[in-house]
LOMARBA-264091 format. One record per atom (N, C-alpha, C): residue in three letters; x, y, z. Coordinates in steps of 0.001 Angstrom, whole numbers, plus 524288, in hexadecimal, padded with zeros to 5 digits. Example, Ala and Ser with C-alpha at 12.3 -4.5 7.8 and 13.67 -1.06 7.14 Angstrom:
# residues 2
ALA833867E9C681E78/ALA8300C7EE6C81E78/ALA833907F31C81E78/SER832327F73681BA8/SER835667FBDC81BE4/SER832648001E81EBE/
***
This chain:
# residues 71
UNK803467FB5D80000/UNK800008000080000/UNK80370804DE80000/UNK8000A809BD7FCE2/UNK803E980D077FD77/UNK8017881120801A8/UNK804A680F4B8073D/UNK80443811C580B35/UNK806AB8152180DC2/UNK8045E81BF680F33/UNK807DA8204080F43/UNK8074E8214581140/UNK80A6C824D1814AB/UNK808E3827AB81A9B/UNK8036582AAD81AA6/UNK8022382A2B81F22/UNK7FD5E82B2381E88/UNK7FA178266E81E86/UNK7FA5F822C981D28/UNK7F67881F8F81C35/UNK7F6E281AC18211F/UNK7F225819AD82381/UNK7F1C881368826C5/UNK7EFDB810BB82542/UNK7F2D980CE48253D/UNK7F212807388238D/UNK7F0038028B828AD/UNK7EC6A8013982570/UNK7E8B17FDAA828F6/UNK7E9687F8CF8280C/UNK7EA037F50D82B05/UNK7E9697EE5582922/UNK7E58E7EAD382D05/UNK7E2497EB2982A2A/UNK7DF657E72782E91/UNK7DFCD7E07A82CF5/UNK7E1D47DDF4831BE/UNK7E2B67D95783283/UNK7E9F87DA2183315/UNK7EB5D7DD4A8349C/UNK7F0C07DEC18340E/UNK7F3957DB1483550/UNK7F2CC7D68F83917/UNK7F5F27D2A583C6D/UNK7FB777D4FC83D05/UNK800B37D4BC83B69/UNK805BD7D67183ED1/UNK8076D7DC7A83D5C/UNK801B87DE2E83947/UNK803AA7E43A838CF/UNK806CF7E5B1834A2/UNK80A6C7E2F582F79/UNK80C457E2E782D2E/UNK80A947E84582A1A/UNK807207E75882614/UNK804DF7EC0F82427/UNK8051D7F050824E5/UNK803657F0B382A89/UNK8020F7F6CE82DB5/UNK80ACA7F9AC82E9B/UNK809857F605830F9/UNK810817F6FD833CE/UNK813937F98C82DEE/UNK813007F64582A4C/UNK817037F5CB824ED/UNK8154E7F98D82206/UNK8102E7FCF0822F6/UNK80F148039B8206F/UNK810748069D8232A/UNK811C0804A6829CC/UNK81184809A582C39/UNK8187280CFC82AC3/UNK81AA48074E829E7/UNK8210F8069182BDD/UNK822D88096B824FD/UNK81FB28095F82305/UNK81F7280B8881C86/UNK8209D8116281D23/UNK81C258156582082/UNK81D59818DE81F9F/UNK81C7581A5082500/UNK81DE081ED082760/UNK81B5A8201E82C96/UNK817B98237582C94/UNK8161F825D78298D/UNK80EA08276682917/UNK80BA98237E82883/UNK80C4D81FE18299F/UNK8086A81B45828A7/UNK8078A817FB82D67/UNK801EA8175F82DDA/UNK8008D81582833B0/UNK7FDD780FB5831D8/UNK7FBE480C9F83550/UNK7F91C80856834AB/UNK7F5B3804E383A3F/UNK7F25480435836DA/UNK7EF8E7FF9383BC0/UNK7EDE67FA7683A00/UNK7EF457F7B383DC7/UNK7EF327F1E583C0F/UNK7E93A7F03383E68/UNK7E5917EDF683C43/UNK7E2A87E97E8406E/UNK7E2F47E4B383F74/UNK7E3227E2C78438A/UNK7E2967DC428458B/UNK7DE527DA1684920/UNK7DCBD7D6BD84980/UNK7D9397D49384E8B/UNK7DB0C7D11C85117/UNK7E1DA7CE7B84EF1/UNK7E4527CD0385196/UNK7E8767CE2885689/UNK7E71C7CEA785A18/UNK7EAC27D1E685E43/UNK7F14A7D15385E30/UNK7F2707CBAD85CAA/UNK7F6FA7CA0985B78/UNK7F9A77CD83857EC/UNK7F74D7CDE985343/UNK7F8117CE2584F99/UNK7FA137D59684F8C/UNK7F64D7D7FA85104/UNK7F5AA7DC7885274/UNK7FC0A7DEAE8577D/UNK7FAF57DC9685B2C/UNK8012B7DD8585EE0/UNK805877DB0B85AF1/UNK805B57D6DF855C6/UNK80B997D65785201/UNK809097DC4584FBA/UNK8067C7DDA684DAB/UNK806C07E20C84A7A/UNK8090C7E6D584CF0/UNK809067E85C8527F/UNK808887EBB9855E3/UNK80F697ECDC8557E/UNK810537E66F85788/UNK8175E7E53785880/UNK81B557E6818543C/UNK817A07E4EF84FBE/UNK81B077E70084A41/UNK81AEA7ECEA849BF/UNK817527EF2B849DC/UNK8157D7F4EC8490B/UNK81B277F7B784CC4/UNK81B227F545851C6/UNK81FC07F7368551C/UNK823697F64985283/UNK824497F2988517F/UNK82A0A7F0C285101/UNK82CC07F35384AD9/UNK826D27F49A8464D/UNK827497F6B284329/UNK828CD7FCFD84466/UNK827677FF1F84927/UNK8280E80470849F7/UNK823B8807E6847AC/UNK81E37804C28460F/UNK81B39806388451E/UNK816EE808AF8499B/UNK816A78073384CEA/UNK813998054384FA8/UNK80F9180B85851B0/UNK8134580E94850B0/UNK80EF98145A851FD/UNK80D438159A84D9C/UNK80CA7813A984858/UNK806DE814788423F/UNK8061A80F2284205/UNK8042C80BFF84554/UNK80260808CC84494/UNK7FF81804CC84869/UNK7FA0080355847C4/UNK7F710802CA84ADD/UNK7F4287FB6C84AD6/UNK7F5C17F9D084E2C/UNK7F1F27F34384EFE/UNK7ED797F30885183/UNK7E9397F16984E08/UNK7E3E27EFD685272/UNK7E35C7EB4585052/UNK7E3017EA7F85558/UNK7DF2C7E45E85671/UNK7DACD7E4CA85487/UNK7D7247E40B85272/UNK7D3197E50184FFE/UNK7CFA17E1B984AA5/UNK7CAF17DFC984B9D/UNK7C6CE7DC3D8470D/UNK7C7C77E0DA8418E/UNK7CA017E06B83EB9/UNK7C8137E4788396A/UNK7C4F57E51E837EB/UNK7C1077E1D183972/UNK7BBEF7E1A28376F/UNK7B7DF7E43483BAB/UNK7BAEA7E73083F1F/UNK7B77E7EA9784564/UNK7BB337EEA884568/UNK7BEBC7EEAB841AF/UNK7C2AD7F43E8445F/UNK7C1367F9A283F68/UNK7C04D7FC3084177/UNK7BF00800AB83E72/UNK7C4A4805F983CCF/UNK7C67C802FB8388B/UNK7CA228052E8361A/UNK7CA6680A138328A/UNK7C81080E26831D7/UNK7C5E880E9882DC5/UNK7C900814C182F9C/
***
């Protein structure tokens, strides 16, 4: 995608965050939120986001996608 500062990127079903983390680390105007309904899944996304140095534009919820109001 061609993703530019300014823009958030959303992934729902994110599981370890890959996506979100790998736009944010692209540019630093660029924020992101992941959802999961897996909790597991959601704290690896959290750990990478840190460890990526992402972790302040970028956001994990636990959360059904199909009940979370993204919009």
């Amino acid at each position: 995608a061609a993703v530019r500062d300014g823009d958030v990127v959303y992934d729902l079903g994110c599981g370890d965050g890959r996506l979100v983390i790998g736009a944010a680390r692209r540019s630093a105007g660029v924020t992101g939120v992941g959802i999961d309904i897996d909790p597991d899944r959601v704290a690896e996304a959290r750990a990478a986001a840190e460890a990526a140095g992402v972790a302040d534009r970028v956001t994990f919820r636990r959360a059904d996608l199909f009940d979370e109001d993204f919009r």
